[in-house]
N, C-alpha and C positions, 0 to 999 in steps of 0.2 A: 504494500500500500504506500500512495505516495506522501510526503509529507502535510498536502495540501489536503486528501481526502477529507472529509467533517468525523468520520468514526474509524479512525486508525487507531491502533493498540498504543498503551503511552506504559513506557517501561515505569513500573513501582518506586523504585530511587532516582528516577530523572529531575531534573530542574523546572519544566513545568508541572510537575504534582508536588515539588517542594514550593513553586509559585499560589498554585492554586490553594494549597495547605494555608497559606500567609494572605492568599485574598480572602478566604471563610474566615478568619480570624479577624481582618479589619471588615468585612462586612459584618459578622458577629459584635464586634467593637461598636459599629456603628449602633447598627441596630439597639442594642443597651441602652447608650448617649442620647439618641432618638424618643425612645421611650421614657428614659428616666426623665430628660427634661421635656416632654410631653406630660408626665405624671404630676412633677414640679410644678407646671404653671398650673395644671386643671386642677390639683388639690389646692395651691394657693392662689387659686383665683381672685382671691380678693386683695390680694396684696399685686396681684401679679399684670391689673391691668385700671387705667384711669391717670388721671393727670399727675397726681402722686403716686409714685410706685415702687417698693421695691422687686424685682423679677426674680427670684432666688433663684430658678434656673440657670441664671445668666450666668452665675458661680461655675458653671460647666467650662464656658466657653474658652477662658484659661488652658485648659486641660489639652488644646489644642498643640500648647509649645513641648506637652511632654510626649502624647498619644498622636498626634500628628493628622491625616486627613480624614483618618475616622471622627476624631472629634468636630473636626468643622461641620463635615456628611450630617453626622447626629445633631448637633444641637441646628441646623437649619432646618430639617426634616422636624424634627421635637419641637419646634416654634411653628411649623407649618401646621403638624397636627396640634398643639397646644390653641392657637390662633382659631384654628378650624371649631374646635370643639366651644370659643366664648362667643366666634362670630360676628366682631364689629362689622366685617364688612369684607369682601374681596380686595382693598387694598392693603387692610390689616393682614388677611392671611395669606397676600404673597409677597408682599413689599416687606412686611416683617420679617419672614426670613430671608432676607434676602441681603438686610442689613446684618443679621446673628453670620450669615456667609462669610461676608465683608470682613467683618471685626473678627470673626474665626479663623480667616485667613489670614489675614493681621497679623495676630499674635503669632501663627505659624510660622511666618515670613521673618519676623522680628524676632523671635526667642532667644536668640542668644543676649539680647539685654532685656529679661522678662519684665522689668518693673515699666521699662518704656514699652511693650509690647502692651501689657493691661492697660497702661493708659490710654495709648492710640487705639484700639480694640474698643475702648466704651464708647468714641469720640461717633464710628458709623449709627450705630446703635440711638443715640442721643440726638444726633443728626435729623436723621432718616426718619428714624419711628416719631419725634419729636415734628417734625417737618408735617405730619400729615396727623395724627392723633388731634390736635384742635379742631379737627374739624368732628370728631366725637365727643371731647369734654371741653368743659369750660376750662380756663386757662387757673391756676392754682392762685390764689389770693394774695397769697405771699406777693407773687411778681404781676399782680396787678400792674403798677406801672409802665410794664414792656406792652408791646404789640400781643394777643393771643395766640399767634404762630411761636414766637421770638419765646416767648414766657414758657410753652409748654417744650420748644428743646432745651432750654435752660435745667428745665425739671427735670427731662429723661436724661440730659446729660449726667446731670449729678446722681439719679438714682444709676445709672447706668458704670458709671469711676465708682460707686460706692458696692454694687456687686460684681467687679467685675475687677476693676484694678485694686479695692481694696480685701474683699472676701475672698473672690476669687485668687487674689493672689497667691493670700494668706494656703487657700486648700492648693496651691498647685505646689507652693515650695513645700508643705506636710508631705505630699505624695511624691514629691522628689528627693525626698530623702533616700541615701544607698539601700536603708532597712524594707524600702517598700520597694522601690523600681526591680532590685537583687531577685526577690522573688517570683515578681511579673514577667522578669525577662526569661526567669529559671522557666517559667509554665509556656514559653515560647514566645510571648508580646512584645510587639516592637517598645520601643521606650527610646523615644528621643533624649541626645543629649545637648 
C-alpha cells in the first residue's frame, strides 16, 4: 500500500501513532479547559456576567503559558459554551470568545515574561467584551462620568487584570512549581517551559 492510501497499516512504534498518542492528549487537555471553564461561568453566573464582574473562569486563561494550545482551544470553546448557555445575544456568544482566543494566545506568545503576558492577556478581554457589553447593561455608577461605552471597558478591564493577571497568575506560578509540572510530565503532558 502506498503511502498516500487513507487505510494503510501504520506500524505500532512509529512516529505518527507517537503523534496521534500527543494529539488525544491535547484534545483530551482541551476538552477539560473547555468544560471546566464552561462549568465556571454557568455555576457563577452571577458573578460571571453584567457591568461588574468578576469571571472566575478567566483564572484559566493563564494556564495557556504553561499547557500551551490546548489551553487557548479550551477556555474559547468554554466561553463559547459558557456564553451560549446565559445568552445575551449572538454577539456575546461569538465575539466573546473570540477575545478569551486573543488574550489566550497572548499569554502563549509572551510567557516567557509571564507577569507581562497576564497583563497584556486581560487588556483583549477588557477591550472587546467591554466595547460591546453597554449595549446590555447600564454603565456601573462608579464611572458615571465616562461615556457608557468608555465606562463599561474601564470595568471589564479591571475585572479582567484582577482575574487574570492577578488570580490567574497567582494559580499559574502554584502549578508551575517542579513538584507539580514533575508529575504531569511523568503521566506524559506537554508542560511548557
Amino acid at each position: 500500500m502506498g503511502s498516500s492510501h487513507p487505510f494503510r497499516r501504520i506500524n505500532p512504534g512509529s512516529r505518527e501513532v507517537k503523534k496521534l498518542k500527543l494529539d488525544s492528549r491535547d484534545l483530551s487537555l482541551t476538552v477539560f479547559f473547555a468544560a471546566l471553564y464552561a462549568v465556571l461561568v454557568v455555576v457563577l453566573a452571577p458573578i460571571s456576567f453584567g457591568p461588574v464582574q468578576l469571571r472566575v473562569a478567566d483564572v484559566l486563561i493563564p494556564l495557556a503559558a504553561l499547557f500551551g494550545w490546548p489551553v487557548v482551544g479550551g477556555v474559547t470553546v468554554g466561553c463559547l459554551l459558557g456564553n451560549a448557555y446565559f445568552w445575551l445575544g449572538p454577539i456575546d456568544v461569538f465575539v466573546g470568545p473570540v477575545a478569551n482566543f486573543i488574550a489566550a494566545a497572548s499569554i502563549l506568545l509572551l510567557r516567557k515574561n509571564r507577569p507581562l503576558a497576564c497583563i497584556v492577556g486581560a487588556l483583549p478581554i477588557g477591550v472587546i467584551v467591554g466595547g460591546y457589553l453597554w449595549l446590555f447593561f447600564p454603565s456601573p455608577e462608579v464611572l458615571s462620568f465616562l461615556p457608557v461605552w468608555a465606562a463599561m471597558i474601564v470595568s471589564i478591564t479591571i475585572s479582567s487584570i484582577i482575574a487574570i493577571a492577578g488570580i490567574g497568575y497567582l494559580l499559574l506560578s502554584a502549578l508551575s512549581r517542579p513538584s507539580v509540572v514533575e508529575p504531569l510530565k511523568s503521566r506524559g503532558l506537554k508542560v511548557l517551559q
